[in-house]
PDB file of N, CA, C and O in Angstrom:
ATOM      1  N   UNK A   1      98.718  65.078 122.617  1.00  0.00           N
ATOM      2  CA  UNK A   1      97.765  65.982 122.034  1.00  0.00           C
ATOM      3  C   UNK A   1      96.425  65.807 122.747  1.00  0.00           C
ATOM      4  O   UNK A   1      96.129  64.670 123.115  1.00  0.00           O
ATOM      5  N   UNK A   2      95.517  66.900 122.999  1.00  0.00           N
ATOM      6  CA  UNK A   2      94.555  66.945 123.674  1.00  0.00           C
ATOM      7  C   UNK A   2      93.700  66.169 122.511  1.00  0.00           C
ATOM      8  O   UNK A   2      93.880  65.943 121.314  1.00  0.00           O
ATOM      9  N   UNK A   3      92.470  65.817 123.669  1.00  0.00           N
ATOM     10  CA  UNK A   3      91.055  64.923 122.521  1.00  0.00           C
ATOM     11  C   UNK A   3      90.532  66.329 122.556  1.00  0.00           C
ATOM     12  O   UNK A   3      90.807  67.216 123.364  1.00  0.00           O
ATOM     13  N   UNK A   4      89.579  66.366 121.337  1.00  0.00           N
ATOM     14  CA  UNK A   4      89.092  67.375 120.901  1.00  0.00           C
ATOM     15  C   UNK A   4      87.778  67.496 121.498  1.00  0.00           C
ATOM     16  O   UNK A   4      87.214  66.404 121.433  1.00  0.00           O
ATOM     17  N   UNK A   5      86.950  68.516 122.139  1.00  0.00           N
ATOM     18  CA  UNK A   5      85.855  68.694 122.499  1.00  0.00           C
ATOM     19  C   UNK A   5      84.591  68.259 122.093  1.00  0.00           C
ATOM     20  O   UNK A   5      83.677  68.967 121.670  1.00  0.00           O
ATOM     21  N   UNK A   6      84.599  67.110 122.240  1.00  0.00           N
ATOM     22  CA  UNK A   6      83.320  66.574 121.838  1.00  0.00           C
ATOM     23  C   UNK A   6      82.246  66.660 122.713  1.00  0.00           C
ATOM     24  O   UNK A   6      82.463  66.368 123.889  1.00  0.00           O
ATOM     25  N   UNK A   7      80.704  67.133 122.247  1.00  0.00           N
ATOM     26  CA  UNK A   7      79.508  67.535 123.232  1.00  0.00           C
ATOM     27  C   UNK A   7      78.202  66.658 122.772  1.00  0.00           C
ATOM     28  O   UNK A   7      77.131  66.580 123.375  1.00  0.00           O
ATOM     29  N   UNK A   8      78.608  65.962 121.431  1.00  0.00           N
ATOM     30  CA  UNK A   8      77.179  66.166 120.808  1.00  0.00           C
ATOM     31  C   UNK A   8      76.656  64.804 121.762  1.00  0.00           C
ATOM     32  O   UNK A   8      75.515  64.442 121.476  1.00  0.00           O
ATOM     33  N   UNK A   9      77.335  64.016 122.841  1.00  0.00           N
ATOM     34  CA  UNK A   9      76.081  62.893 123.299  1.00  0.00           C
ATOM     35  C   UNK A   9      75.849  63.912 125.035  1.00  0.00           C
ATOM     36  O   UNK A   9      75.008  63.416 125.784  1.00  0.00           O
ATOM     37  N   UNK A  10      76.499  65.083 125.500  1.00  0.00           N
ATOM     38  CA  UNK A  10      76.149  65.981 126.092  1.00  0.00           C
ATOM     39  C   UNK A  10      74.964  65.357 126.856  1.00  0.00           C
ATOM     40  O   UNK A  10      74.972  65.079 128.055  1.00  0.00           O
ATOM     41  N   UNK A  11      74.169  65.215 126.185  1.00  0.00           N
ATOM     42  CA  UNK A  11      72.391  65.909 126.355  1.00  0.00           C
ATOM     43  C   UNK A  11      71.734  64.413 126.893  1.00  0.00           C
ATOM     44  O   UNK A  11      70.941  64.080 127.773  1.00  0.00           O
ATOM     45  N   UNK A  12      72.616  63.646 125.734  1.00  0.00           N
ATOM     46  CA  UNK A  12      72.290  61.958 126.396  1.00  0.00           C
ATOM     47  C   UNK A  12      72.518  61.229 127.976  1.00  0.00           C
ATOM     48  O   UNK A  12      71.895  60.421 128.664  1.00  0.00           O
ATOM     49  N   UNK A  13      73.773  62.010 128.103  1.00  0.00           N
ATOM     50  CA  UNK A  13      74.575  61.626 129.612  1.00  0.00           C
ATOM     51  C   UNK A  13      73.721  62.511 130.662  1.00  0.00           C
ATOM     52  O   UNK A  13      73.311  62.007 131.708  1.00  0.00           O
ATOM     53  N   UNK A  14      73.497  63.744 130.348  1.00  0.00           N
ATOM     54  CA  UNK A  14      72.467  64.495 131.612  1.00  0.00           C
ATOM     55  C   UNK A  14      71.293  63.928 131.846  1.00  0.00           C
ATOM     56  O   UNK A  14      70.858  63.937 132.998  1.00  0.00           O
ATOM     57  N   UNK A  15      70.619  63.377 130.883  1.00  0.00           N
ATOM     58  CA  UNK A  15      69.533  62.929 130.628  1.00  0.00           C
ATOM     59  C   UNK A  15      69.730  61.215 131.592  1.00  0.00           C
ATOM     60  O   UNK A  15      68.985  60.677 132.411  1.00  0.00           O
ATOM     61  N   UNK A  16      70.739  60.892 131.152  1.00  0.00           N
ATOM     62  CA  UNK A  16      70.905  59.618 132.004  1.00  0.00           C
ATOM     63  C   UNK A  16      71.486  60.155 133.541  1.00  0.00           C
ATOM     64  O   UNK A  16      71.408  59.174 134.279  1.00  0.00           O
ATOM     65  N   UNK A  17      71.963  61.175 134.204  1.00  0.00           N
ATOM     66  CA  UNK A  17      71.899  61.722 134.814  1.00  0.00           C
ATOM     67  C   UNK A  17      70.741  62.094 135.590  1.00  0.00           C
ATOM     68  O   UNK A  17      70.809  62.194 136.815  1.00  0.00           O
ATOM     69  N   UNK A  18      69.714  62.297 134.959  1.00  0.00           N
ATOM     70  CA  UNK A  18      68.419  62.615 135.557  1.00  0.00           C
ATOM     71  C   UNK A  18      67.952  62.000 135.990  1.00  0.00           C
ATOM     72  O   UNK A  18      67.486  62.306 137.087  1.00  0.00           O
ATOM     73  N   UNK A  19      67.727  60.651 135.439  1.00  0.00           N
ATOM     74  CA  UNK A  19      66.658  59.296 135.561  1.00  0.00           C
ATOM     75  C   UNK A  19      67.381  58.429 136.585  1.00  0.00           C
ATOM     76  O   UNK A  19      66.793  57.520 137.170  1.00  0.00           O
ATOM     77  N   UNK A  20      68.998  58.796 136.847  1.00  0.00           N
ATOM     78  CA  UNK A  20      69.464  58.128 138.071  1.00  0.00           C
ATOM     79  C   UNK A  20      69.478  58.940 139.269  1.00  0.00           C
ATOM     80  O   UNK A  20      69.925  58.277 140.205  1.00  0.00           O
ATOM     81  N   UNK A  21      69.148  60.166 139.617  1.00  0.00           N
ATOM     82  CA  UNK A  21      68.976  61.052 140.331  1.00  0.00           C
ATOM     83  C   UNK A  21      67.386  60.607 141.141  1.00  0.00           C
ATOM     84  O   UNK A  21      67.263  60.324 142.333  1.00  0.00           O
ATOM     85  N   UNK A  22      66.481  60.643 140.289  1.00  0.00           N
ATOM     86  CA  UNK A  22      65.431  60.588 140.181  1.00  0.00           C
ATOM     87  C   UNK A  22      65.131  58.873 140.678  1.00  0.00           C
ATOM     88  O   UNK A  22      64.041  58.734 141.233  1.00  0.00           O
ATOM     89  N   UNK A  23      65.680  58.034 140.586  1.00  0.00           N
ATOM     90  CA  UNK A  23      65.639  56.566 141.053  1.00  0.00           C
ATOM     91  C   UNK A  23      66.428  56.726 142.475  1.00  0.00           C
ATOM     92  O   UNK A  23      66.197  55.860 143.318  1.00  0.00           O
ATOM     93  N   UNK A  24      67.128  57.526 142.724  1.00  0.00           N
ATOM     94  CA  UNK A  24      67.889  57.737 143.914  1.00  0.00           C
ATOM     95  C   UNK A  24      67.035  58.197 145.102  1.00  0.00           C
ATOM     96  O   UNK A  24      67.052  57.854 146.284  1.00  0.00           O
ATOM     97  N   UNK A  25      66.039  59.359 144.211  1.00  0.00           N
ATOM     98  CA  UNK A  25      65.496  59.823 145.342  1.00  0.00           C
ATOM     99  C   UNK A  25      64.113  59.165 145.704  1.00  0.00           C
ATOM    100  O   UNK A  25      63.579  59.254 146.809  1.00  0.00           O
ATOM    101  N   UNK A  26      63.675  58.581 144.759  1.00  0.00           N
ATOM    102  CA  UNK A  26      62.661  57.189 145.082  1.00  0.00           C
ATOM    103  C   UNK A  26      62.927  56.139 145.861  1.00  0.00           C
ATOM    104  O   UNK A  26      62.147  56.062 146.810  1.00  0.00           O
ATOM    105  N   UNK A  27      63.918  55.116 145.804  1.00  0.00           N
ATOM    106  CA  UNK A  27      64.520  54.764 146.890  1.00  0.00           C
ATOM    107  C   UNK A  27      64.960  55.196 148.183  1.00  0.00           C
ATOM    108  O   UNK A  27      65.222  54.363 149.050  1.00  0.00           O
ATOM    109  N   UNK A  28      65.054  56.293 148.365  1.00  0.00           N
ATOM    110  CA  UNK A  28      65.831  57.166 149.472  1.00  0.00           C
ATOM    111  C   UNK A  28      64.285  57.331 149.981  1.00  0.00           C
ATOM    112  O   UNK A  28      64.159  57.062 151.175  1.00  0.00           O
ATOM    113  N   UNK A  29      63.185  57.688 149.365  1.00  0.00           N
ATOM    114  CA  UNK A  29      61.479  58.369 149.935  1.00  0.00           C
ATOM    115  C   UNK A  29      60.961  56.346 150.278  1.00  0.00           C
ATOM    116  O   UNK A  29      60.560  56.052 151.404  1.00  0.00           O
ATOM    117  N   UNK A  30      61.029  55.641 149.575  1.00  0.00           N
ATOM    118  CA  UNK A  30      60.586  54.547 150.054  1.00  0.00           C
ATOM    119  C   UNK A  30      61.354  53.972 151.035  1.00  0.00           C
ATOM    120  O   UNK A  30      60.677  53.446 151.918  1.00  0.00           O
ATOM    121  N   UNK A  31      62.781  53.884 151.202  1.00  0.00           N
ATOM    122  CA  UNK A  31      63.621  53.483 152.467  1.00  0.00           C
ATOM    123  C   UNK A  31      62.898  54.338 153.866  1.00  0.00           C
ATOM    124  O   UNK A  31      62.586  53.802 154.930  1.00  0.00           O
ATOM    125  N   UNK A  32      62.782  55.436 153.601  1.00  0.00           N
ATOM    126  CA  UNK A  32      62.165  56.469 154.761  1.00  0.00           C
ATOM    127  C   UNK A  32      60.506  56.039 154.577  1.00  0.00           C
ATOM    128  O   UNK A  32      59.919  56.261 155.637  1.00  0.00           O
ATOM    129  N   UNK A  33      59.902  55.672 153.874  1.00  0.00           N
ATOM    130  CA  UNK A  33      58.412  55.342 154.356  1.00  0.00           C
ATOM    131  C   UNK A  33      58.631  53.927 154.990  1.00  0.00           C
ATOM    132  O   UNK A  33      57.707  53.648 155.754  1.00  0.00           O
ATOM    133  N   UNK A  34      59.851  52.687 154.866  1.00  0.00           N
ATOM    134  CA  UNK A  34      59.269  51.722 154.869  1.00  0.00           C
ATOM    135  C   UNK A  34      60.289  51.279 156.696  1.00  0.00           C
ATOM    136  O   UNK A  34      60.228  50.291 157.428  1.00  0.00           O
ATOM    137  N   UNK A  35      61.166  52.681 156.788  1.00  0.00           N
ATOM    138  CA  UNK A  35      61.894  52.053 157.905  1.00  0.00           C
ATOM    139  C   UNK A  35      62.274  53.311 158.638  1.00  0.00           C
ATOM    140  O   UNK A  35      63.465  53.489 158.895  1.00  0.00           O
ATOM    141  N   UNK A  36      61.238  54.333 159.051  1.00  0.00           N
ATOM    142  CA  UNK A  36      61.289  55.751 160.055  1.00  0.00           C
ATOM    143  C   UNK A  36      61.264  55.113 160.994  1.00  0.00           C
ATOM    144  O   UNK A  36      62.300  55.362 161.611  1.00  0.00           O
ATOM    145  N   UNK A  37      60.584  54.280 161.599  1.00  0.00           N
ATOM    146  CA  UNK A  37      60.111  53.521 162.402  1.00  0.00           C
ATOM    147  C   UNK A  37      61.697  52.874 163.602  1.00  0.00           C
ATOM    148  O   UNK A  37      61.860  52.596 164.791  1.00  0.00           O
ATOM    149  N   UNK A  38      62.362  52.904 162.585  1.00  0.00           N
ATOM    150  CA  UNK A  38      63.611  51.706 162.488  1.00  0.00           C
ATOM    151  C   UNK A  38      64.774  52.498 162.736  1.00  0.00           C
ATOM    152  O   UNK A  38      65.749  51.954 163.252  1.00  0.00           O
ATOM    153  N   UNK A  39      64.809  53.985 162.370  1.00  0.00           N
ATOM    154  CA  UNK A  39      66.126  54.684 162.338  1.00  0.00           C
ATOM    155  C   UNK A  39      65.943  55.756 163.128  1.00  0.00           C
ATOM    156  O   UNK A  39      64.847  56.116 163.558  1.00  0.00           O
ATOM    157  N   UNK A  40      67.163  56.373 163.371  1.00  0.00           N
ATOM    158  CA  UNK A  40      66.971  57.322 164.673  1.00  0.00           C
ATOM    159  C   UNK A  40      66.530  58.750 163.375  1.00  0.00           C
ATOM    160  O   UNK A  40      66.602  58.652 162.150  1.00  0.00           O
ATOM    161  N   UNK A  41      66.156  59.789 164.068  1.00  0.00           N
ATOM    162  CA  UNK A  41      65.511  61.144 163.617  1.00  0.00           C
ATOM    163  C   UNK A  41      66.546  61.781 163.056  1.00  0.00           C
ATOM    164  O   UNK A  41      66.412  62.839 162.442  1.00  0.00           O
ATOM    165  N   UNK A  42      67.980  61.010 163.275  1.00  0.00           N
ATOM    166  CA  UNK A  42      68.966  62.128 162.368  1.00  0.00           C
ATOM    167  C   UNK A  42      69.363  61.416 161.311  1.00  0.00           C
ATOM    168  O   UNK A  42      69.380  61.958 160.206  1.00  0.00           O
ATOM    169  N   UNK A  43      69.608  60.568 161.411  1.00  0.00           N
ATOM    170  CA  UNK A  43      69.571  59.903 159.806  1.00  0.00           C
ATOM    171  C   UNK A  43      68.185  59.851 158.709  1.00  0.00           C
ATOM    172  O   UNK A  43      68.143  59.782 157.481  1.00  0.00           O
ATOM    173  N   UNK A  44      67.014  59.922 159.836  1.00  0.00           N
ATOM    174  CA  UNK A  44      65.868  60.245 158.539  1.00  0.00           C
ATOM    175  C   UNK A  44      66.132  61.592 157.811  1.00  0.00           C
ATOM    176  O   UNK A  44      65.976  61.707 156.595  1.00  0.00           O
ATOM    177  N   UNK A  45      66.662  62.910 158.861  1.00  0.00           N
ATOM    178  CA  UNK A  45      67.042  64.132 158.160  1.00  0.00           C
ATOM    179  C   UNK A  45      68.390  64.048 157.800  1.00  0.00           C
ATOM    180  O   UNK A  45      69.048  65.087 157.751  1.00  0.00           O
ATOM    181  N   UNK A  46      68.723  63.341 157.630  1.00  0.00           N
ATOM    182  CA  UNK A  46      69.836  63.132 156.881  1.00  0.00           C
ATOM    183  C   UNK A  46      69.498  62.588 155.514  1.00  0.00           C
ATOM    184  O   UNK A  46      70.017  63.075 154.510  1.00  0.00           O
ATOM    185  N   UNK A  47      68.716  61.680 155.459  1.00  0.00           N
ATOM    186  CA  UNK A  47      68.173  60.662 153.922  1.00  0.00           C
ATOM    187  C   UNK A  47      66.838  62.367 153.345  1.00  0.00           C
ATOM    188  O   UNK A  47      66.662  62.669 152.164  1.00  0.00           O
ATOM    189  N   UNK A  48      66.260  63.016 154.368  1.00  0.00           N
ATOM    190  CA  UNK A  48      65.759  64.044 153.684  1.00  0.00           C
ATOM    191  C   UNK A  48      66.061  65.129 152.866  1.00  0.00           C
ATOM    192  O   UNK A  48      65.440  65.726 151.986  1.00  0.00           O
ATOM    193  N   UNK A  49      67.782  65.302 153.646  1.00  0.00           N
ATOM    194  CA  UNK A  49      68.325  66.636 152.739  1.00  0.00           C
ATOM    195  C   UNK A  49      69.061  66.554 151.972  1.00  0.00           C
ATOM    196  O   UNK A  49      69.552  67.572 151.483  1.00  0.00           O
ATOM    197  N   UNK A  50      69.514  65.005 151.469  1.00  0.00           N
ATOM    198  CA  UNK A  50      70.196  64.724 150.532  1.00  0.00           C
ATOM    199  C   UNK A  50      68.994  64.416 149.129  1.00  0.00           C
ATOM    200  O   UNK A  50      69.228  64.446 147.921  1.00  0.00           O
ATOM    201  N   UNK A  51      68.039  64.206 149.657  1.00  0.00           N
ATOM    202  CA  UNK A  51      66.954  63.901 148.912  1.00  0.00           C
ATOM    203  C   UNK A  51      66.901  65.775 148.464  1.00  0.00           C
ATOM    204  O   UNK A  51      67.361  66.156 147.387  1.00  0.00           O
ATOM    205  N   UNK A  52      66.406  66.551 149.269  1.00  0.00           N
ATOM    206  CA  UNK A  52      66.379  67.972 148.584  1.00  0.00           C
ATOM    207  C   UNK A  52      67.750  68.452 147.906  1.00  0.00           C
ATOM    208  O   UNK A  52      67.595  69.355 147.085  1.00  0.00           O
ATOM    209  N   UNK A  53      69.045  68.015 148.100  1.00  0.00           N
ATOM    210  CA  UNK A  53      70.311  68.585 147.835  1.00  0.00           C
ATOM    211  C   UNK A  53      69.873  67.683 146.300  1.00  0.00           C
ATOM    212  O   UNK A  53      70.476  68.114 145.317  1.00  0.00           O
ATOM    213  N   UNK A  54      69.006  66.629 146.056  1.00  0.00           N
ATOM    214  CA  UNK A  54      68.875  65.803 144.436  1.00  0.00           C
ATOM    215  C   UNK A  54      68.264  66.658 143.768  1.00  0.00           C
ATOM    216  O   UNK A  54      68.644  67.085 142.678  1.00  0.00           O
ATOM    217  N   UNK A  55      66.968  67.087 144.527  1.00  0.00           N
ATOM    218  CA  UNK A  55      66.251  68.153 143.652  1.00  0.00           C
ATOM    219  C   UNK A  55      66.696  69.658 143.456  1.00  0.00           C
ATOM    220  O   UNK A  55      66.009  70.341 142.696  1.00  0.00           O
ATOM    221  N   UNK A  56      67.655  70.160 144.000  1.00  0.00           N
ATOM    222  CA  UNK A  56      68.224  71.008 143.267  1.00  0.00           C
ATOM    223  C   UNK A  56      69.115  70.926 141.815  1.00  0.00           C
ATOM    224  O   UNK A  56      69.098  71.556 140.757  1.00  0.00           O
ATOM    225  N   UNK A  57      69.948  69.727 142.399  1.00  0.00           N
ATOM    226  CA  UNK A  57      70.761  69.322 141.480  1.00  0.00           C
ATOM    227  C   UNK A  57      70.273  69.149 140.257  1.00  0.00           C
ATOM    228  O   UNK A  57      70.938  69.613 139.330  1.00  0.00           O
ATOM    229  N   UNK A  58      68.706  68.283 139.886  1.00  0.00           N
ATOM    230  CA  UNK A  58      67.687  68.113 139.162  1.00  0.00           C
ATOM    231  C   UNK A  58      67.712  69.423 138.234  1.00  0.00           C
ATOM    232  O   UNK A  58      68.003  69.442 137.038  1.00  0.00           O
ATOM    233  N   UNK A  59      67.411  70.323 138.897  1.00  0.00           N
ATOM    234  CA  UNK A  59      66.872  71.957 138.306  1.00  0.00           C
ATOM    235  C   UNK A  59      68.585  72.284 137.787  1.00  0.00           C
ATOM    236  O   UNK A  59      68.910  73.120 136.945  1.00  0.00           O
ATOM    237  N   UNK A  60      69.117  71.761 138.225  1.00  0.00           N
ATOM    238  CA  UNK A  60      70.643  72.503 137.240  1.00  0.00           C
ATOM    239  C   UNK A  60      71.053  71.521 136.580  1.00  0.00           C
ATOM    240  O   UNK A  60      72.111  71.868 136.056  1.00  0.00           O
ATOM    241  N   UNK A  61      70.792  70.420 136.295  1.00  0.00           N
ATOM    242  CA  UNK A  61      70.705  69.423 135.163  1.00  0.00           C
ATOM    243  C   UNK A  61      69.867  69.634 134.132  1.00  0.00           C
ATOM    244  O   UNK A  61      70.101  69.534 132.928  1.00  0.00           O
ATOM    245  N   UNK A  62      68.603  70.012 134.839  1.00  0.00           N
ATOM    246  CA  UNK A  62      67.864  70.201 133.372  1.00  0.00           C
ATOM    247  C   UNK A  62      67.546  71.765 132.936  1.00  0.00           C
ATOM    248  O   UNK A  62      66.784  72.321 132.146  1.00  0.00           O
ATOM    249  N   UNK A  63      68.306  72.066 133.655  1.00  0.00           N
ATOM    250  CA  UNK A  63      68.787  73.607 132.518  1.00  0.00           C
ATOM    251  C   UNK A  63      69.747  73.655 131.734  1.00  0.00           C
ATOM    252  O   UNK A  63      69.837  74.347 130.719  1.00  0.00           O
ATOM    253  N   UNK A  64      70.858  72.587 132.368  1.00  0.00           N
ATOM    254  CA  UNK A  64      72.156  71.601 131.389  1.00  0.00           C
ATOM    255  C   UNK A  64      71.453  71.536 129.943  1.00  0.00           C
ATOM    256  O   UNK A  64      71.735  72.085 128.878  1.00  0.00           O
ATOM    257  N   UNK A  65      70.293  70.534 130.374  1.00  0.00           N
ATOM    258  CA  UNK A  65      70.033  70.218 129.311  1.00  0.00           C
ATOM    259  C   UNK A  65      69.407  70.914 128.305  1.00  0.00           C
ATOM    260  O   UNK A  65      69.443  70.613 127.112  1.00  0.00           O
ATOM    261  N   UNK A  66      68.672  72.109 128.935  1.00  0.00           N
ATOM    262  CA  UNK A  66      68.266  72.930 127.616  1.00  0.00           C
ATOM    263  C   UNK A  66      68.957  73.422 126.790  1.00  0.00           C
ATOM    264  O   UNK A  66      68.855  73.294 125.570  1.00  0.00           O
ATOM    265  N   UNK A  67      70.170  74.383 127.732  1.00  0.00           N
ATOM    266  CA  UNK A  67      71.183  74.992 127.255  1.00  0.00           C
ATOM    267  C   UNK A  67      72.051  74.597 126.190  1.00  0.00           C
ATOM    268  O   UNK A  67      72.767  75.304 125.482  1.00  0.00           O
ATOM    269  N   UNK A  68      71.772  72.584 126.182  1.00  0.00           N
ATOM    270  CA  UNK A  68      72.952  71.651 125.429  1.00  0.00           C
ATOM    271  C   UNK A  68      72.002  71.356 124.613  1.00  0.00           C
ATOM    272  O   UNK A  68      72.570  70.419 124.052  1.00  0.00           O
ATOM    273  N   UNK A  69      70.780  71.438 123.997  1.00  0.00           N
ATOM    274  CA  UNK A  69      70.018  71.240 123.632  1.00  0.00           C
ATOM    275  C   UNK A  69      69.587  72.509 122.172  1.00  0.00           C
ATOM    276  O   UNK A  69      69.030  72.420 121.078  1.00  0.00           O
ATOM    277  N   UNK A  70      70.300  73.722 123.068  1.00  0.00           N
ATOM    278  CA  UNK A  70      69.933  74.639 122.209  1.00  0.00           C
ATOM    279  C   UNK A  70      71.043  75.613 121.719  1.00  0.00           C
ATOM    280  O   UNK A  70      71.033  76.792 121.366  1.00  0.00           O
ATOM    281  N   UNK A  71      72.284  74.379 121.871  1.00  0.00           N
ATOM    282  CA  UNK A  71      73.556  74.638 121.037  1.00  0.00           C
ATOM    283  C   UNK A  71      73.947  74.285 119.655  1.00  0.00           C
ATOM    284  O   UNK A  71      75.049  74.620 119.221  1.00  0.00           O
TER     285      UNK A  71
END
């Protein structure tokens, strides 16, 4: 038998979702301030567009969360 659709900690998990997104891309901006110096130019744009591919992700998480928010 299937588990039944449960949502209501939903909002909790995106939310913890966010704040590890968001620590990801802080680390990823301080690795690149503290070692450009150190790495070749395609791996810095490499650590850059995964850093922008977070902040999209960001903006469709926390529309997650309104949406789960205002169910």
């Amino acid at each position: 038998m299937a588990k039944p659709d449960d949502r209501s900690d939903n909002v909790e998990h995106l939310q913890d979702a966010v704040q590890n997104t968001i620590e990801n891309m802080r680390e990823a901006r301080d690795y690149l301030d503290e070692h450009a110096d150190e790495i070749s130019g395609e791996e810095a744009e490499q650590i850059r567009n995964k850093n922008e591919n977070r902040r999209q992700s960001l903006r469709g998480m926390r529309e997650e969360i309104k949406d789960e928010a205002n169910s």
